[in-house]
N, C-alpha and C positions, 0 to 999 in steps of 0.2 A: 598682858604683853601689848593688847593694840591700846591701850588707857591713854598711852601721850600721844600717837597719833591722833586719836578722833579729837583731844582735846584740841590739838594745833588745829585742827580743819574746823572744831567749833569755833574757834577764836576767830579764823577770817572769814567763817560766815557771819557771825554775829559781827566783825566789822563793817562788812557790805550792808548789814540788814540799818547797821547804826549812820553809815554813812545815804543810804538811802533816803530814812526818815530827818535826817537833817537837812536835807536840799531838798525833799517835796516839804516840806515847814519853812523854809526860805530861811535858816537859820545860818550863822556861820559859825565855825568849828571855833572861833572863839569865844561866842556866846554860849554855846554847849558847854563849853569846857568850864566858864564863870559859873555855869547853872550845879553841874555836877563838883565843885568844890573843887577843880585842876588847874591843868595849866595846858593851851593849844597847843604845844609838844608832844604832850600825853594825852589829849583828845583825838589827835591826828594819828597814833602809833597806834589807840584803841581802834580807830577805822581801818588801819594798812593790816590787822590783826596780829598786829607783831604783842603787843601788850593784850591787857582784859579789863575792860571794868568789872566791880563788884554790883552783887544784886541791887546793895542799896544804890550804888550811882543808878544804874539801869532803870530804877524806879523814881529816881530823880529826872533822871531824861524824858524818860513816857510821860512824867508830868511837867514835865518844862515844855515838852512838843506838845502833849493834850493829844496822843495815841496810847490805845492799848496796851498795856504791857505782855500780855501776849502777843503781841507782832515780833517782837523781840524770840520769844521762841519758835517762829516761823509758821504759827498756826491762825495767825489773822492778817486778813489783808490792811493796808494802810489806810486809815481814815481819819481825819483830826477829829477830837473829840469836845470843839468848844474851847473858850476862854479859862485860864489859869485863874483860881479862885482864891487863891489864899497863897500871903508869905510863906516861905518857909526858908528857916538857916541850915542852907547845905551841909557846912562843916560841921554843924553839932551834929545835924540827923547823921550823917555818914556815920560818923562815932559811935552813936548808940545804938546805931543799925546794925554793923561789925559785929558789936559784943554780943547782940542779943543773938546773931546769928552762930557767933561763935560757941554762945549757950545751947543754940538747938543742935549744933552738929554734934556737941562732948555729949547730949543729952541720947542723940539717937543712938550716937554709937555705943553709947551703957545699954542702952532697951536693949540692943540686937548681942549684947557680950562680945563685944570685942575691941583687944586692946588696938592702941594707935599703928601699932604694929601691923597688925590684922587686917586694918582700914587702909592701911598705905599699899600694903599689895592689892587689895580689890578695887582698889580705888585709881592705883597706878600714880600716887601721888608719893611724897617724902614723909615719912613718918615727922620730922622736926616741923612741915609746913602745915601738917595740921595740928600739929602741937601750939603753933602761935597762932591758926584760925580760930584755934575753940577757946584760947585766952583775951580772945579780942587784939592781939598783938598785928595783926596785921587783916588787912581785910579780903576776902575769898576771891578770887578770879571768878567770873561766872562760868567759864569753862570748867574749872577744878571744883567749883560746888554743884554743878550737875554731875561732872561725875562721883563726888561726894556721896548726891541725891540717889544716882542711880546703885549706888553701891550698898546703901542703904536702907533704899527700898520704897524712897517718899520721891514727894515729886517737888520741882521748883515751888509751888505754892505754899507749901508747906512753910517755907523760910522767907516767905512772901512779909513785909509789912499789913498788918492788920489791925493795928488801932492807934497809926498816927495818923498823919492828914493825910500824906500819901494812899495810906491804906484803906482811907476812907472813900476817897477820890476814886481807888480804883474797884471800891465795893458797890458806889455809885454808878460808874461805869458798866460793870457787870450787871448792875437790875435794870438799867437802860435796855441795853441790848437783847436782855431773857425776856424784857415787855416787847421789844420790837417781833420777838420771836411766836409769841403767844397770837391767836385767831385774831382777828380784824373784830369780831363779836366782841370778845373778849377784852378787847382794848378798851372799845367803846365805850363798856360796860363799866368797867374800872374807872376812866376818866370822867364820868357822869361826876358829880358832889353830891349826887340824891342818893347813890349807889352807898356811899360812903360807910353809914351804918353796918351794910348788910358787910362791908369786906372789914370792917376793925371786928364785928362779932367770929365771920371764918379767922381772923387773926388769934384774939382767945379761945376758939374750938382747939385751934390748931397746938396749943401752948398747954391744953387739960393735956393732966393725966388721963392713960387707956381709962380706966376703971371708972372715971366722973363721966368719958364720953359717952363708955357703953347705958349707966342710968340716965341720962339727957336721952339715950335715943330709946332707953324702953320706955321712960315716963312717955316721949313721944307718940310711940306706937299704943303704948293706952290711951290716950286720946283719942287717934284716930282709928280705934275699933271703934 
């Protein structure tokens, strides 16, 4: 019963959050709007939270401004991340973004056994409107696929892009920030080129099967009795 409110109140946070990182990026809501495949109408209605964009626009934005795409879910603060590295055609990614998303959502909701029926009451959505999200017919509201997500059981990431450029860009991101996170030692260490050996060998340790590690490390120990 509370599904459409929290979904309206995600809508005009995630407006505030989208109108926020457009003005510290010194952008204007008509270049957002050209970046994400719209039109400043709908750019501007996506900020007043009257509308939603979908995951994929979302992730076209975070990579138009060069933030986080966790800011967008309220768990990182604002930071630009650097200069835009690569083309990309909005209108076709949007498209195959949709669909594939529309694949993960029919797909979760087989894991979990339950019809669209099922998923509209826990989800507090319309059974017909996920009937055209998992067809690729129309594209998800980011409101309405988190609560999707949360009805589901997975989390925004899940339905995250992961192996176009967007995806790349923000897997790049992510190891940035897990290195910034790691010991000052540890940085060091790693940024050395002498080092280098020693971290591609932890790279294939890391990549053995259990059973190859544990003979590496008894042949080891017979050595060193």
């Amino acid at each position: 019963m509370d599904n459409p409110v929290s979904i309206e109140n995600r809508a005009r946070k995630l407006g505030e959050l989208i109108q926020e990182a457009r003005v510290a990026a010194g952008k204007s809501a008509q270049e957002c709007a050209q970046a994400v495949s719209t039109v400043e109408e709908v750019f501007l209605r996506y900020e007043a939270g009257d509308a939603s964009p979908s995951l994929p626009e979302v992730e076209l934005l975070a990579y138009f401004l060069q933030i986080p795409i966790e800011y967008f879910w309220g768990t990182e603060a604002l930071k630009p991340e650097g200069t835009l590295k690569a083309e990309v055609n909005p209108q076709l990614l949007l498209g195959l973004r949709s669909r594939m998303i529309g694949v993960l959502v029919r797909k979760a909701r087989l894991d979990n056994e339950l019809s669209q029926e099922a998923l509209s009451l826990k989800a507090g959505l319309p059974a017909a409107e996920i009937q055209a999200y998992e067809l690729g017919e129309k594209p998800v509201p980011m409101p309405a696929l988190e609560a999707l997500a949360a009805a589901l059981g997975y989390s925004l990431r899940h339905f995250q892009d992961q192996r176009g450029p967007i995806g790349a860009w923000m897997a790049e991101q992510r190891a940035v920030q897990d290195f910034k996170k790691l010991p000052i030692e540890l940085q060091t260490f790693i940024s050395r080129p002498v080092n280098r050996p020693y971290l591609e060998m932890a790279q294939r340790l890391s990549e053995m099967p259990v059973d190859k590690l544990r003979l590496i490390a008894e042949g080891l120990l017979e050595i060193t009795l």
